[in-house]
C-alpha positions in Angstrom: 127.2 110.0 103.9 127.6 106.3 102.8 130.5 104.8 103.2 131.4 101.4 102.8 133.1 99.6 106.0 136.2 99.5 104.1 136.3 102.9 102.8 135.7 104.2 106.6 138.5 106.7 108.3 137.8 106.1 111.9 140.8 107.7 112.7 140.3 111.7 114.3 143.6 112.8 114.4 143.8 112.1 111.3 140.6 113.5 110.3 141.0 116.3 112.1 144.5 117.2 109.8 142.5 116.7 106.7 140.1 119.3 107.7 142.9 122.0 108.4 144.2 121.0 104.8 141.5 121.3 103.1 139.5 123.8 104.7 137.8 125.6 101.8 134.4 124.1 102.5 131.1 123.7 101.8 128.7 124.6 104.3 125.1 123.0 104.4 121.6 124.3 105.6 117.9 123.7 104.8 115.8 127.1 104.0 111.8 126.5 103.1 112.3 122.8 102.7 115.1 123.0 100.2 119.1 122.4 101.1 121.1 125.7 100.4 125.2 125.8 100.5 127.6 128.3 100.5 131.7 127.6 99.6 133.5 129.5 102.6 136.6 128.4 104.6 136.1 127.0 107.8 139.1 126.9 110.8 138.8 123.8 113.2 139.8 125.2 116.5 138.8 124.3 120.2 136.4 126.1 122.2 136.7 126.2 126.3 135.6 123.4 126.8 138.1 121.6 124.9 135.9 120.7 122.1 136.3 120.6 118.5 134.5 123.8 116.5 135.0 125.0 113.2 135.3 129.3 113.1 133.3 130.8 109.9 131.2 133.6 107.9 129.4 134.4 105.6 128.0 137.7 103.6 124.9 139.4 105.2 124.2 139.5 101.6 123.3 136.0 101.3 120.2 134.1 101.7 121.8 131.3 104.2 121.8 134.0 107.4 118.5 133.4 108.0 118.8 129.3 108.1 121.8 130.3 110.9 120.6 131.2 114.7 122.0 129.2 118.0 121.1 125.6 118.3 120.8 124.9 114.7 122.1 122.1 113.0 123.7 121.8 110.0 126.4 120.2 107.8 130.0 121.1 106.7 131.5 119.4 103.5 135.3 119.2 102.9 135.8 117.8 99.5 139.4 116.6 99.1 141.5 114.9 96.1 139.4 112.6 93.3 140.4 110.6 90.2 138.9 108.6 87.7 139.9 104.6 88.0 140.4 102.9 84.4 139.3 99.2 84.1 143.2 99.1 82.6 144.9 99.7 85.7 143.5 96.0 87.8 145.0 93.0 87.3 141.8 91.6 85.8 139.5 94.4 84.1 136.7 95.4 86.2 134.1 98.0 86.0 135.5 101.3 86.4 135.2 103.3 89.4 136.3 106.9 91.2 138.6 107.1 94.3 138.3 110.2 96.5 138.7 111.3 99.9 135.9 113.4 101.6 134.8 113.9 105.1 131.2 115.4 106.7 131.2 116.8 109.3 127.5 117.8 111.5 127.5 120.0 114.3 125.1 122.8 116.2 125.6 126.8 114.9 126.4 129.4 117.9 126.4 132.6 116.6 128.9 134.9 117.1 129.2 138.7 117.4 131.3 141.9 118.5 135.3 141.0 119.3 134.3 137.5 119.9 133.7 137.9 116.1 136.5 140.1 115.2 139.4 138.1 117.5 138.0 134.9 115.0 138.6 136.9 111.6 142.0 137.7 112.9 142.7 133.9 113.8 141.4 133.1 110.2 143.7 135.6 108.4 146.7 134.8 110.4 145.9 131.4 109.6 146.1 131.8 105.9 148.5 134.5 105.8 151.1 131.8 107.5 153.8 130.9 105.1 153.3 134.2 103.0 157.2 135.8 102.0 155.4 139.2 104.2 152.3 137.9 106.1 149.5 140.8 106.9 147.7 141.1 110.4 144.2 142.7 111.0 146.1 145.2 113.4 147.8 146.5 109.8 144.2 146.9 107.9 142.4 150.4 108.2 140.2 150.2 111.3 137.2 151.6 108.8 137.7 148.6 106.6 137.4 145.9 109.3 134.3 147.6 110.6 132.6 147.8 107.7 133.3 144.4 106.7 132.5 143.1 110.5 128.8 144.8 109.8 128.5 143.0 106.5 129.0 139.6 107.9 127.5 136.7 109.8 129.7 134.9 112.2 129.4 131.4 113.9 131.1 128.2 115.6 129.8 125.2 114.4 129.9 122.9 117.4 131.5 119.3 115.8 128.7 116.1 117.0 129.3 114.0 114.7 132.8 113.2 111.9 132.2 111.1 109.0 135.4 110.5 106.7 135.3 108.2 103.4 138.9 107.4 102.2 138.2 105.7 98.7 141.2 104.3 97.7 141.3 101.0 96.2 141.2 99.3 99.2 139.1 96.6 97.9 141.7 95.6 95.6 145.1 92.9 95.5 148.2 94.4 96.3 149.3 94.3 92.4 146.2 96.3 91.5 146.7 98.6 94.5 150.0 99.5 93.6 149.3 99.7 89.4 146.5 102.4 90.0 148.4 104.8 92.2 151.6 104.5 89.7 148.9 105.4 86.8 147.4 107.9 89.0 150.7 110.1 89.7 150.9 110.3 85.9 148.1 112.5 85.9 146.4 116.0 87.4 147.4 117.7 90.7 144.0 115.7 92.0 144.7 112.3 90.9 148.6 112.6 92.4 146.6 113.6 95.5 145.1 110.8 95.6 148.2 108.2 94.6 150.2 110.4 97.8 147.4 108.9 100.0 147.4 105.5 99.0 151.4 105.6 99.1 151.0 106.4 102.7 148.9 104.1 103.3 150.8 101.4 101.8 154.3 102.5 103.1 157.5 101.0 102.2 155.7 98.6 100.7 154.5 100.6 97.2 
């Protein structure tokens, strides 16, 4: 991914927390010379090692199984909050331009079956269930359900190499600037206050 010196998130911690937030992903392979995706959620754990891997699945039904065996690499998207940036909102009108936050992330599959496979569904339900007013556990599902669905999938770990994080945010922009687009941006959707939250952060008392 390109990204601008400025725009860089070198940060892991920090990276890491934006994965867990926002880990609806989009997970990318190459089949027959072409690049093929699939939208899935993907859980950052650690592995035995200690090292950072991110838990998923997808359908048997779907073409991207067979761009998935051990020792493959590939690439996991996680899109996060976006806006439009009017000329309006600077100081001085300049061309417009679109803040966002996204990070890439490229690792190496592992495959994974049998309880290794069913212990990581149950971590990925508990994780989501978390929070509900009257959470569900796999233990409570009908043991006919689980194995059918377990035969219907494709499991892996995606082995984390490599993090790439690009936190757009007006960065390149005076202080008076700065501070006008994210009071313009938490006047408008759930992804432009997203992205105003971020740059309050960053700015702290200061904004």
């Amino acid at each position: 991914m390109y990204i601008p010196r400025r725009f860089e998130e070198k940060d892991t911690e920090k990276i890491r927390e934006f994965v867990r937030e926002n880990s609806f992903a989009i997970l990318v392979t190459v089949k027959d010379g072409l690049p093929i995706g699939s939208h899935i959620p993907l859980v950052l754990e650690k592995d035995e090692q200690g090292r950072d891997v991110l838990m998923g699945h997808i359908s048997r039904g779907n073409e991207q199984k067979f761009t998935l065996a051990d020792g493959v690499r590939v690439l996991a998207v996680f899109p996060g909050p976006h806006a439009y940036i009017s000329p309006r909102w600077y100081t001085e009108l300049r061309v417009p331009t679109w803040n966002y936050i996204a990070v890439h992330v490229y690792g190496t599959i592992r495959i994974v079956e049998g309880e290794e496979l069913r212990a990581a569904l149950s971590r990925l339900m508990d994780t989501y269930e978390h929070g509900m007013p009257h959470p569900v556990t796999m233990s409570e599902l009908p043991e006919k359900s689980v194995s059918d669905d377990l035969r219907g999938i494709v499991g892996f770990a995606l082995l984390v190499e490599e993090w790439q994080a690009a936190y757009k945010l007006s960065q390149n922009r005076d202080p008076q600037s700065y501070a006008q687009v994210a009071v313009e941006l938490e006047k408008g959707d759930e992804q432009a206050r997203g992205v105003a939250e971020e740059m309050k952060k960053r700015a702290g008392d200061g904004l």
